[in-house]
C-alpha positions in Angstrom: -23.3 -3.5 -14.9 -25.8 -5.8 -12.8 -28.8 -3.6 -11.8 -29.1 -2.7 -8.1 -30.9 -0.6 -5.6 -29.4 2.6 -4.9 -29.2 4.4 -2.0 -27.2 7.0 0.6 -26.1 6.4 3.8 -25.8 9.7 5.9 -26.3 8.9 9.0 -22.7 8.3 11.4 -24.1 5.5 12.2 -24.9 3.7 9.2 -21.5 5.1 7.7 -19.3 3.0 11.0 -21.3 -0.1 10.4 -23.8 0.0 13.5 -26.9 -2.3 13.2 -30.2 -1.3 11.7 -32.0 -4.4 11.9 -32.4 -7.6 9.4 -33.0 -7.7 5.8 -31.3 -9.4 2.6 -27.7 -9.6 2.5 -27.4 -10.2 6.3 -25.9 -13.8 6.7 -23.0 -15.1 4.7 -23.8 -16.8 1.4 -26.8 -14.5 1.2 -25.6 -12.4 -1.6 -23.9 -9.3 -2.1 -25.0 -6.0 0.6 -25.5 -2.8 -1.2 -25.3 0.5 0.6 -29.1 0.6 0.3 -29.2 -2.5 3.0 -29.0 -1.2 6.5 -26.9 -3.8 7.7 -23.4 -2.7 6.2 -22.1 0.0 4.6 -18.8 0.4 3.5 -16.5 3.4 1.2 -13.0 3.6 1.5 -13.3 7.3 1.1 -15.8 7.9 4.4 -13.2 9.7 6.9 -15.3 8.0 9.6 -14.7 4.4 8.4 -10.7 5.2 7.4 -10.4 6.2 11.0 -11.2 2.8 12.3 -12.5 0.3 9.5 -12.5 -2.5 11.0 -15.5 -2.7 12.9 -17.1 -2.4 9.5 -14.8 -5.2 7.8 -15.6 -7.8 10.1 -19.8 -7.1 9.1 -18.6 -7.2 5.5 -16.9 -10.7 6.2 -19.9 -11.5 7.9 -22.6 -10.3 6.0 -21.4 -9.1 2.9 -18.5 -11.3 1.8 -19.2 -10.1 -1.2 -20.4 -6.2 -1.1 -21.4 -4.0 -4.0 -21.7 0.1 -3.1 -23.7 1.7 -6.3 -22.6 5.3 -5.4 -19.1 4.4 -6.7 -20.1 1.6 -8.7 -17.6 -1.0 -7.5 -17.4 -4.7 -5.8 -15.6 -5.7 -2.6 -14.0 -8.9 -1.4 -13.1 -9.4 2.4 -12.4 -12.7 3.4 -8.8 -13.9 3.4 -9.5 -17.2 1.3 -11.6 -15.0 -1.2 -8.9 -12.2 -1.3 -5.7 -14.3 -1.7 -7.7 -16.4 -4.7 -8.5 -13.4 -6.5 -4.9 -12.0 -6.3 -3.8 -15.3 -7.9 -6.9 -15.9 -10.8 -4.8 -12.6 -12.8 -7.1 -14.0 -16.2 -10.3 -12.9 -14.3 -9.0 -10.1 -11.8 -6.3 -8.7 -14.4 -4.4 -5.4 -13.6 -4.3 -4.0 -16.6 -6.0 -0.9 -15.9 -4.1 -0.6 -12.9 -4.4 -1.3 -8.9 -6.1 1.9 -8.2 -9.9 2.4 -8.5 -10.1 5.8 -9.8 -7.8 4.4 -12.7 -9.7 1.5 -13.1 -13.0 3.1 -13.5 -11.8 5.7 -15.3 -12.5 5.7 -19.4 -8.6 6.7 -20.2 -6.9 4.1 -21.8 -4.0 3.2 -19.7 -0.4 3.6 -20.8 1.5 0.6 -22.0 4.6 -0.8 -21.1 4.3 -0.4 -17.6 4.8 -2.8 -15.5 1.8 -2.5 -12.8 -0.5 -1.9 -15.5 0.0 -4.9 -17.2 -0.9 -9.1 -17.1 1.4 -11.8 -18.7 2.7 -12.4 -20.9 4.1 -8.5 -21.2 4.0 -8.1 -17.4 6.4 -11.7 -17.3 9.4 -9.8 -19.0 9.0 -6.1 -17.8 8.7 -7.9 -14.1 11.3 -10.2 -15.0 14.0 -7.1 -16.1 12.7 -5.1 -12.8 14.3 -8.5 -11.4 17.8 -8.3 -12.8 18.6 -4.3 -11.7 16.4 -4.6 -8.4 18.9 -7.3 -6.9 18.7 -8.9 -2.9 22.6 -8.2 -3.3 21.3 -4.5 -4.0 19.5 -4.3 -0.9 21.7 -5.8 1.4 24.4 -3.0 0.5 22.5 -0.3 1.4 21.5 -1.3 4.7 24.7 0.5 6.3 23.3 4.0 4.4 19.9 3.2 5.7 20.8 3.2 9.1 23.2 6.0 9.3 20.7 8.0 7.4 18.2 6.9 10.3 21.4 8.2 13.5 21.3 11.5 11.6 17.6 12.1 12.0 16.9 10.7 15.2 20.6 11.7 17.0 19.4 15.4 17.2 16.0 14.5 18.9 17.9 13.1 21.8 17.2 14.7 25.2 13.7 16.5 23.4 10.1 15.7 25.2 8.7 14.2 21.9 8.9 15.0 18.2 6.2 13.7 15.3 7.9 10.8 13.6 6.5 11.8 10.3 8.4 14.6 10.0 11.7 13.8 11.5 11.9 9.9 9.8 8.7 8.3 7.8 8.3 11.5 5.7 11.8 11.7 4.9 13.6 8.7 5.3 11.9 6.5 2.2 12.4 9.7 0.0 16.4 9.1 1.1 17.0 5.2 0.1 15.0 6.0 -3.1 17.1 8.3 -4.0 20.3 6.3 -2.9 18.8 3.2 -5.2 18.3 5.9 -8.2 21.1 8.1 -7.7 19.2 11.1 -7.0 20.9 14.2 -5.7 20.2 14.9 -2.6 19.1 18.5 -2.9 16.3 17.6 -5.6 14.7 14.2 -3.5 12.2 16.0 -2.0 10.7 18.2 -4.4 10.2 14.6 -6.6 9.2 13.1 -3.5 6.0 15.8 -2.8 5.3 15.4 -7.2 5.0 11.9 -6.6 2.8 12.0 -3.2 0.6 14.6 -5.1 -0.8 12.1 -7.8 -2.0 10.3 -4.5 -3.7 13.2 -2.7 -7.4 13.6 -2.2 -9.9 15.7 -0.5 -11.0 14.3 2.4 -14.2 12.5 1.2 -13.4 12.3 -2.3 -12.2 10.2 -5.0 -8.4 10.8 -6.6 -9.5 13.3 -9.5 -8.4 11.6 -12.5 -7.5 13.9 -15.7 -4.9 12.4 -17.5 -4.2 8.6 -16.9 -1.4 8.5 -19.1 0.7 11.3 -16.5 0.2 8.5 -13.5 3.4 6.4 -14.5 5.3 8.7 -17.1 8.3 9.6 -14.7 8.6 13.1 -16.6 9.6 14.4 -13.2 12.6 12.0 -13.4 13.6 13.3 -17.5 16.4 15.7 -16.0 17.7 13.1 -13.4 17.9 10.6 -16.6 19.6 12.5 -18.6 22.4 13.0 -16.0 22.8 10.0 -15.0 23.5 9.2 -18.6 25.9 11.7 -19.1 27.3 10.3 -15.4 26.9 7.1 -14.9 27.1 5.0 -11.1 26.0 2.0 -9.4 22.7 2.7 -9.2 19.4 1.5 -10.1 19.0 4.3 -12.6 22.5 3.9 -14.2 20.9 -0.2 -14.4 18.2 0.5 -16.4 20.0 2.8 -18.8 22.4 -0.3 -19.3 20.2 -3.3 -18.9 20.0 -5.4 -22.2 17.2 -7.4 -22.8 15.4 -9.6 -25.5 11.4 -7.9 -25.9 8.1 -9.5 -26.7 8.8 -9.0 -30.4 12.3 -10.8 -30.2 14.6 -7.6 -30.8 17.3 -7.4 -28.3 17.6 -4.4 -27.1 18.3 -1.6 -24.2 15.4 0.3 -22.6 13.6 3.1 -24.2 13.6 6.5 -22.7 10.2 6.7 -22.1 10.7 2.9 -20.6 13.4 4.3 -18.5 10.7 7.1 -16.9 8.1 4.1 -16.5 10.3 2.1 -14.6 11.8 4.9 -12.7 8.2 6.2 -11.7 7.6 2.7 -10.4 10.4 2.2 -8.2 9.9 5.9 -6.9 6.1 5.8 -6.3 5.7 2.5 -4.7 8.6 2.8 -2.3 8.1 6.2 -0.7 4.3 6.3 0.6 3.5 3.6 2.1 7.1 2.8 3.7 6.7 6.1 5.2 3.1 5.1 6.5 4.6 1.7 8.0 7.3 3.6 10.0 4.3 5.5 11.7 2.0 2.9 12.5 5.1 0.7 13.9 5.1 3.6 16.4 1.7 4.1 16.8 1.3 0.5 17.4 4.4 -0.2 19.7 3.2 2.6 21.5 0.0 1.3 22.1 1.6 -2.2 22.9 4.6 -1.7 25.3 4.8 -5.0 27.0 5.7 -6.1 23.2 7.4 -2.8 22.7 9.8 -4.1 25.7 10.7 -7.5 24.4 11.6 -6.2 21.2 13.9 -3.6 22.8 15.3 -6.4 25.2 15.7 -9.3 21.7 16.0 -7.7 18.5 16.0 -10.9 16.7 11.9 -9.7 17.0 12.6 -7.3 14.9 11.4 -8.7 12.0 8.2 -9.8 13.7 6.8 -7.0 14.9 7.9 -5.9 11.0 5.4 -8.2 9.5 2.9 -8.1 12.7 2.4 -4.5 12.3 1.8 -5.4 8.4 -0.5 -7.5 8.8 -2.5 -5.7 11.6 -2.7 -2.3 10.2 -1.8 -2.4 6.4 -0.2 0.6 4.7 -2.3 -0.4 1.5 -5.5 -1.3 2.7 -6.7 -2.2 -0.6 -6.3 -3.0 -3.8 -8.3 -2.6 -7.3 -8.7 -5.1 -10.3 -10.8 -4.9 -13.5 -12.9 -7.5 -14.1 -11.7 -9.5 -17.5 -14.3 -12.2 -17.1 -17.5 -12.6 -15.5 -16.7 -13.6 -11.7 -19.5 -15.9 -10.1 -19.7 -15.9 -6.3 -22.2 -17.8 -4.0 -25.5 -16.9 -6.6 -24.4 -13.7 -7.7 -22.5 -13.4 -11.3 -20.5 -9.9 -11.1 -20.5 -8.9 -14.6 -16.7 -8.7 -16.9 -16.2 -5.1 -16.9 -16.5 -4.1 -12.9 -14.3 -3.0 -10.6 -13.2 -5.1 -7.7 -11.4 -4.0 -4.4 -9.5 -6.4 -2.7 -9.7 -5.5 1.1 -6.3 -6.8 2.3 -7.4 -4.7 5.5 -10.8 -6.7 6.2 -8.3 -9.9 4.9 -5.7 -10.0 7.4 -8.0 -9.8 10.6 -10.6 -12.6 9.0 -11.0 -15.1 11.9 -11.3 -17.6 9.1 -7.6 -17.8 8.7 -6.2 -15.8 11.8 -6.6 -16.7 15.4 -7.4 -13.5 17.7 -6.9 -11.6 14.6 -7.5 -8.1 16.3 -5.0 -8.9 18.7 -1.7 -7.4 17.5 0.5 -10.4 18.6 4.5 -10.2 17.8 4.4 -14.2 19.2 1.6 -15.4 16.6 2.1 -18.6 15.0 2.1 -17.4 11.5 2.6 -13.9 10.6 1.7 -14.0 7.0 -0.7 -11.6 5.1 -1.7 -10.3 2.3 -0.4 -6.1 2.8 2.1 -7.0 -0.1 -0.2 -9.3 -2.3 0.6 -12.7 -3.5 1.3 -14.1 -7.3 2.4 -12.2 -9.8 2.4 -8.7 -8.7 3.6 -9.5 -5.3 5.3 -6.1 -4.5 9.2 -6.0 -6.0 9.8 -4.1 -2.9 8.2 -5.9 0.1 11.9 -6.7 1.0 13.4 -2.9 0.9 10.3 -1.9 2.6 10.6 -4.2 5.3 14.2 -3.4 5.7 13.5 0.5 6.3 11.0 -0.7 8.5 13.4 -3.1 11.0 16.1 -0.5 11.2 14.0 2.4 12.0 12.7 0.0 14.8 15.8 -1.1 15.7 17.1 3.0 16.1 14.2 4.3 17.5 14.4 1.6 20.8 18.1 2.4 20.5 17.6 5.7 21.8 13.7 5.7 23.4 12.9 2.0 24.5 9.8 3.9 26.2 7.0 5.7 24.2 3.9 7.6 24.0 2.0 9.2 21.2 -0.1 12.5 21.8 -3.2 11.0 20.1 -5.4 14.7 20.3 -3.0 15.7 17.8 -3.0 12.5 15.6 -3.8 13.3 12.1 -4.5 11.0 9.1 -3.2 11.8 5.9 -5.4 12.4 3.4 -5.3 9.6 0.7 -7.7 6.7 0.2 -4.7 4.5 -1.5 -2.7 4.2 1.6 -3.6 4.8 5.2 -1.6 6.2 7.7 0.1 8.9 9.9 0.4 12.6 8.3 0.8 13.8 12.0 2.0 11.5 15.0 3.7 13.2 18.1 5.9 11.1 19.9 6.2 11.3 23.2 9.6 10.4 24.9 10.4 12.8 28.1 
């Protein structure tokens, strides 16, 4: 690792980014800021910057386009061009120890054969197999369940003052259509639903504690489900991947293994659930916030998908992502060695005023609506689709019964988890 000047930042205002003066690092091109320079400071597990980082992603852009914090020893990129290229150079910014910085600078070795801890070529056919059972026909026939699923919760809340959306829909809702897709029973999704969540859970101010790397994508909570579904198969995506034939790196055509079958499984569950959950919230926080918007939605639902991808892109569910460093990686002067971790603010990203115009304006009318929340190339999310479908017919019930909202933001709570970043606590308000 490149030698730097270490140093602590514990003051509130250093830790939300407020100015200290000039000094190296402060103009763009100038190399990378260290939390050691006044100017910037930046940690995505500081509670005060999660509440409202982006005051302190736009100095980053600014100042520190490339940022280096020695207290947790890893790299940042904020600027949309810089982002979106290192999502596509996979030889230099590989995933193979994962997308999450804990796991990449951890010294476990990661598991193989899964699929978001690899690069091609083995990433090319586990991706590629994820393909055949995760189908668009798939997703289009559970829309119906989606949405009846959605009446049920939000039916009974009718005629209340308010409820917290978290509860009563984001929480639950996600855990639901993942257990539809896997053929789940009902009565076990949320006790799989809170294992899963747990492997994300910090302390607030603290780094996921890492102990076994290998338990991150086993699916060992899923072994009883498997075996059921095998003895009782359906059209589901578990029943798929039991089924699903396929020709391997080494040539031999063949079914999934058991273990493989768990991988997969824990892939599909863990990505799906979280951070759809965290986009229903912020859809209401935002809408709330916005209700002229909030109105012409409610009045032309073809907007639907809009405000979808506006919300997305204005407060992202994954506000980062991690890479490992395969090769050196040289940036304006400064050569960050092979070896490093990198984050990859998609938050600081998708409000650069590089590539956005009025990018802190949340803006359902924008001319282009793209961003980066789901990532780009090769591990583009499998289920940007499925999320955003959850996410347009929650919208789409929640104006059918309240097309006027508040939040109570006293109560507002974030949940505690520096891998996604959203609502564990949001009181809607509707009387």
């Amino acid at each position: 690792m490149a030698q730097r000047s270490a140093g602590t930042a514990t003051s509130a205002a250093t830790a939300t980014g407020t100015d200290h003066g000039s000094g190296p690092g402060s103009t763009p091109g100038a190399g990378p800021a260290t939390d050691a320079d006044p100017q910037v400071y930046y940690d995505p597990y500081d509670t005060g910057i999660v509440a409202d980082p982006y005051p302190v992603y736009a100095r980053l852009r600014d100042q520190a386009p490339l940022y280096y914090n020695p207290r947790y020893d890893f790299w940042a990129l904020s600027r949309h061009a810089d982002v979106e290229r290192a999502l596509l150079d996979w030889k230099v910014f590989s995933n193979r120890r994962s997308d999450i910085l804990e796991l990449v600078k951890s010294d476990f070795d990661m598991p193989e054969g899964v699929m978001m801890f690899e690069d091609p070529p083995e990433h090319t056919m586990l991706r590629g197999l994820m393909a055949r059972v995760f189908t668009p026909r798939r997703m289009a026939e559970i829309e119906d369940r989606i949405r009846s699923y959605c009446i049920n919760c939000l039916d009974p809340l009718v005629g209340t003052d308010g409820f917290d959306i978290i509860a009563e829909l984001a929480a639950m809702m996600p855990m639901r259509v993942i257990g539809m897709l896997l053929g789940i029973p009902e009565s076990e999704q949320v006790s799989v639903r809170d294992a899963n969540d747990a492997n994300l859970r910090t302390r607030p101010g603290t780094p996921i504690k890492v102990t076994d790397a290998s338990r991150i994508a086993d699916g060992r909570v899923y072994a009883d489900y498997v075996d059921w579904r095998a003895a009782n198969p359906s059209d589901d995506l578990m029943t798929a991947l039991l089924n699903v034939e396929f020709t391997d790196e080494h040539g031999v055509h063949r079914k999934l293994t058991r273990p493989e079958v768990l991988h997969y499984t824990q892939v599909v569950a863990g990505a799906g659930n979280e951070t759809t959950g965290r986009l229903i919230g912020w859809l209401a926080k935002v809408l709330a916030e916005h209700p002229r918007q909030r109105r012409e939605i409610a009045q032309d639902r073809s907007l639907l998908t809009r405000a979808v991808d506006e919300t997305l892109r204005f407060e992202p569910t994954g506000p980062h992502v991690a890479r490992y460093l395969a090769a050196d990686f040289d940036y304006e002067g400064t050569t960050v060695p092979a070896g490093s971790a990198m984050l990859l603010l998609f938050g600081a990203a998708n409000r650069d005023e590089r590539r956005y115009r009025d990018p802190d304006t949340f803006d359902i009318h924008r001319d282009n609506i793209s961003h980066l929340t789901f990532g780009k190339g090769l591990h583009y999310c499998l289920g940007a689709n499925l999320a955003r479908l959850e996410g347009r017919v929650a919208l789409d019930e929640l104006l059918n019964r309240w097309p006027e909202w508040d939040i109570d933001r006293d109560s507002a709570r974030l949940a505690p988890t520096s891998t996604v970043r959203g609502w564990e606590y949001l009181r809607i308000l509707v009387g």
